[in-house]
N, C-alpha and C positions, 0 to 999 in steps of 0.2 A: 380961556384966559382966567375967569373966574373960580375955576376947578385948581388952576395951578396956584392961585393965591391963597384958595380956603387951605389947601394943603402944604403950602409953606408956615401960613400962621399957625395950624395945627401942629407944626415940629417946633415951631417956636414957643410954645406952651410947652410942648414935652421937655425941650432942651432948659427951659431955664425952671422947670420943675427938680429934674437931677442937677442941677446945677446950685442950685437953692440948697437940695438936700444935701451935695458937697460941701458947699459953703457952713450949712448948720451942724455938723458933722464935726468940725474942725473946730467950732467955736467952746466957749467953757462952759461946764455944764454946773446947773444951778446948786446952790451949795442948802437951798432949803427943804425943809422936811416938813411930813405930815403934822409932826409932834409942835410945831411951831406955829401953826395955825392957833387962834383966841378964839375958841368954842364957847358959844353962852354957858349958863347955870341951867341946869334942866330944869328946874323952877319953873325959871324966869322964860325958857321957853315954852313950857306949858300954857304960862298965863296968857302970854303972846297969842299962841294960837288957839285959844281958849276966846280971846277978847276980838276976833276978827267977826267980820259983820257979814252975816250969810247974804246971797247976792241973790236975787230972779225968787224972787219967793215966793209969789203968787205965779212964776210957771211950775217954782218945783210942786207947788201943792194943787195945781191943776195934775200935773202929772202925775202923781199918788193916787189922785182921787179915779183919776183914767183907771189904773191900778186897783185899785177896790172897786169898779165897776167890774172887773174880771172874777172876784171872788167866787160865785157861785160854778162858772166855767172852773173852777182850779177846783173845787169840792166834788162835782162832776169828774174829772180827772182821776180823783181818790177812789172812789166810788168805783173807777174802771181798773182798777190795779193799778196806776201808773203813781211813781215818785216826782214829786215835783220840784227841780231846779233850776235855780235863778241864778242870775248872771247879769255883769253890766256894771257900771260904774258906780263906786258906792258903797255905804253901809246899807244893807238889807236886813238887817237884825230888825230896828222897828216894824219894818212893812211885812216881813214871814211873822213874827210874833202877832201883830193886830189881828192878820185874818186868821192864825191859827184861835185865839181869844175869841172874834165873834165871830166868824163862818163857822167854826169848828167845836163850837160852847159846849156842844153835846156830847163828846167824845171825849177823853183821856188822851192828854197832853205830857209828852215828854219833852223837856228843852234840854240838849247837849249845845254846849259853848265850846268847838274847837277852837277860839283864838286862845282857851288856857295853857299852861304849858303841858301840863299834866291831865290826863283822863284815864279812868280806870274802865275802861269799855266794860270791863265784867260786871261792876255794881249797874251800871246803867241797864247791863241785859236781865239782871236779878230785877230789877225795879218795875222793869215793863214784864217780865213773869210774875210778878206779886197782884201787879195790877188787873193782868188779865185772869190771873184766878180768881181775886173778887169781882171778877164781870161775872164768871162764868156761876159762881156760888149764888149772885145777887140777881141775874136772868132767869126768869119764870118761865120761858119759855125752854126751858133745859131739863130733865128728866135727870132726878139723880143716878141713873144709869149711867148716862152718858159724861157725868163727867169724868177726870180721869185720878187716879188714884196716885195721891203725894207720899210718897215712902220716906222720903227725907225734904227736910229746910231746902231751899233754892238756891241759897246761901252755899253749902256743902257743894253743892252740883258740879258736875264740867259744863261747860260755854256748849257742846253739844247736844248733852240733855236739855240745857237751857232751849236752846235753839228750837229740839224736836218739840219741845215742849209747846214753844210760841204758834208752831207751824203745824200742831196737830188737833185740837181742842175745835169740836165743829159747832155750831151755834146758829139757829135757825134765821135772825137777822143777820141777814149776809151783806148788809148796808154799816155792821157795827167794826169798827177798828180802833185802834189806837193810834197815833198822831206821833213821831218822832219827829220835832223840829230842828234841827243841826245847824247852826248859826257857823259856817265858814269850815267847814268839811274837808276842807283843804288843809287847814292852821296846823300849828304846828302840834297838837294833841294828838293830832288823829290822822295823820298824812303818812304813817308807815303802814308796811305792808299789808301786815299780820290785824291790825287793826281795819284797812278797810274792806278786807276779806270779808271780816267779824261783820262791818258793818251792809256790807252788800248781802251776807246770806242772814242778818236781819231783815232786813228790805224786804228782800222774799218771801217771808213769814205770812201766812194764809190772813193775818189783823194785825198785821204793823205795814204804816206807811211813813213814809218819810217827805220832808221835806226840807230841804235843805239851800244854802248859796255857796258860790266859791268865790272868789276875788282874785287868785293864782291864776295866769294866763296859761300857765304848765298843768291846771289841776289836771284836765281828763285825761292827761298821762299818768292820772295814779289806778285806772281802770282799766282794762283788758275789755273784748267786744264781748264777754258772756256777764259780764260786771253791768253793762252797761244796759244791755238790750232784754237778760235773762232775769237779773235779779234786782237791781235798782231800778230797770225796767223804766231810765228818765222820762219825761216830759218838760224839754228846756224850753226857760222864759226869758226873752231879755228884759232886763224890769233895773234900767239905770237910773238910784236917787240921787246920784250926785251929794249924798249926804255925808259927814264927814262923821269916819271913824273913832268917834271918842273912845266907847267901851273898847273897842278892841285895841286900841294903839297901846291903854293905857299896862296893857301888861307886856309891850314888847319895848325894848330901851331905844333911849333918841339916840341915833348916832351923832347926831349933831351937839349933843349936849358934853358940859366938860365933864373931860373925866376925871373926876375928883377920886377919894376912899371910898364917900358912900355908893355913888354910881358903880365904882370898879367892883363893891360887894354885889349891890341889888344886880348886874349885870352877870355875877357868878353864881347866884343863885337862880337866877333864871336858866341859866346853861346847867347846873346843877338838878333842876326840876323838870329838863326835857330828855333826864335821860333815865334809864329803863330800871328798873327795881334791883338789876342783876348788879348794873354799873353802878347804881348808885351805893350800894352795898362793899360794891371791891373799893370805891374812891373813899368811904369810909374807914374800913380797913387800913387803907393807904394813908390816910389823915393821922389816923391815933397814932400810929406806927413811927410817923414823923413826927408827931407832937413828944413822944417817950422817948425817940432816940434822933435830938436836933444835932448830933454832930454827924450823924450817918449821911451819905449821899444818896441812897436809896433803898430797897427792899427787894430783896433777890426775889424771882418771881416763880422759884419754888416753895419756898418762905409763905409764898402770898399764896399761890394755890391752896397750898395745906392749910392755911387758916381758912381758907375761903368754904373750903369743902366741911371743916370741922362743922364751920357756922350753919351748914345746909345751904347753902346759897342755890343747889341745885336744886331745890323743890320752887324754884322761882318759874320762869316764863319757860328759860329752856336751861339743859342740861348745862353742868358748869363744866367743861371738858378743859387741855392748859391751851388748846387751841382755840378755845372761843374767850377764856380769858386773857390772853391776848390781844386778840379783837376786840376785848369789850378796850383795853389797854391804850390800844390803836384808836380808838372814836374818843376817847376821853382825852388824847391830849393834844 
């Protein structure tokens, strides 16, 4: 009897579920838009959440110090080949910077800031090759035989010389590396392919170690199992501050905020600054083009190839073909 009631009121839920749905179906549908919505002033939101009052504060700072109790274990870590990533709720930018600062005083510090829009990975790999050949110049311990012979600037180089370069130089203190710190490895700088490739067969490097955080729930979808285990060769931390993301918010737009002229600029310029040296180059193109001839409706896209190629645009990242210009066409609008 029981059985037959529970299973009566279960069709009675069902039935006046689709019955609801017919009913809402039929009724009028609302006449308002997104665009009607009253957005603050991004200002005025900033200050807002700038003027809020952090909460638990002496657990968050028991919980840090928990955290820097681990420091020697995370140096240890380095010390065995492994990269170390963190994870968890929060800005980790202060707490990876600190112990890279005092665990790590001894060594040669690199900070990469992927929440920027833009990173040029290639200066960053020149910068840690300049660095380690004055280790290797300023190490007493190294026999001018052994080091290795600069034919050209580092600057001139391809990213693969750079590379063999990082990953070939042997040096008697096998405890000596250099520190790459990657504050959000995920962001939107350094989250395409071709750059975490760059940065995994950095990793690898016989004196470069990394340490890095993600914030992305999707990041280690941007690694493959030889990225992971081979060459960044992790060792994941959960390490959640609960700390709130000032530096990094500050270069992504509020969606919440009105969109005024100057928002709708700084917001185009941000989308302008994430995209690739090639694109940015043809949307140039495309701009003056428009700017000299305002009654045109557009610019035929042999027109455009052919300036494009005159310009060199293919001595850029990758070859300028009318099918990758296109593409680039396609991502830009």
């Amino acid at each position: 009897m029981d059985f037959n009631a529970a299973e009566e009121e279960e069709f009675g839920f069902s039935r006046n579920y689709f019955l609801a749905k017919e009913t809402g179906s039929s009724g009028k549908k609302s006449a308002r838009k997104l665009s009607d919505i009253n957005v603050v002033d991004e200002q005025e939101l900033r200050e807002a959440s700038a003027n809020i009052e952090p909460k638990h504060q002496n657990d968050v700072a028991d919980l840090i110090n928990s955290y820097k109790s681990l420091y020697p274990k995370w140096v240890f870590d380095l010390r065995c080949g492994f990269g170390l990533l963190m994870y968890g709720f929060g800005s980790k930018k202060s707490l990876i910077e600190d112990f890279a600062s005092t665990a790590l005083a001894e060594h040669s510090i690199v900070v990469i800031n992927g929440y920027l829009q833009s990173i040029n990975i290639k200066q960053v790999i020149i910068a840690l090759a300049e660095i380690l050949w004055e280790q290797l110049k300023l190490n007493r311990k190294v026999s001018s035989r052994g080091l290795p012979k600069v034919q050209q600037p580092f600057s001139s180089r391809s990213m693969d010389d750079l590379l063999a370069f990082l990953d070939g130089p042997e040096m008697d203190e096998k405890d000596s590396f250099i520190c790459v710190v990657v504050n959000n490895i995920d962001g939107p700088g350094l989250r395409d392919t071709e750059t975490q490739q760059y940065l995994a067969r950095l990793a690898s490097c016989s004196y470069i170690r990394v340490v890095a955080s993600i914030d992305h729930v999707n990041a280690p979808l941007l690694w493959d199992k030889k990225m992971v285990h081979a060459q960044f060769n992790w060792y994941w931390y959960h390490v959640p501050t609960f700390a709130p993301y000032k530096v990094e918010g500050l270069f992504l737009p509020l969606i919440l905020a009105h969109g005024s002229s100057k928002q709708s600029a700084k917001t185009a310029l941000i989308v302008l600054q994430s995209l690739t040296p090639n694109a940015q180059s043809v949307f140039r193109i495309l701009a003056e083009y428009q700017l000299s001839h305002p009654d045109d409706e557009g610019m035929a896209i042999d027109d455009l190839y052919s300036i494009s190629r005159e310009r060199f645009l293919d001595c850029l990242y990758i070859p300028l073909t009318k099918e990758g210009l296109e593409k680039l066409l396609s991502e830009m609008s």
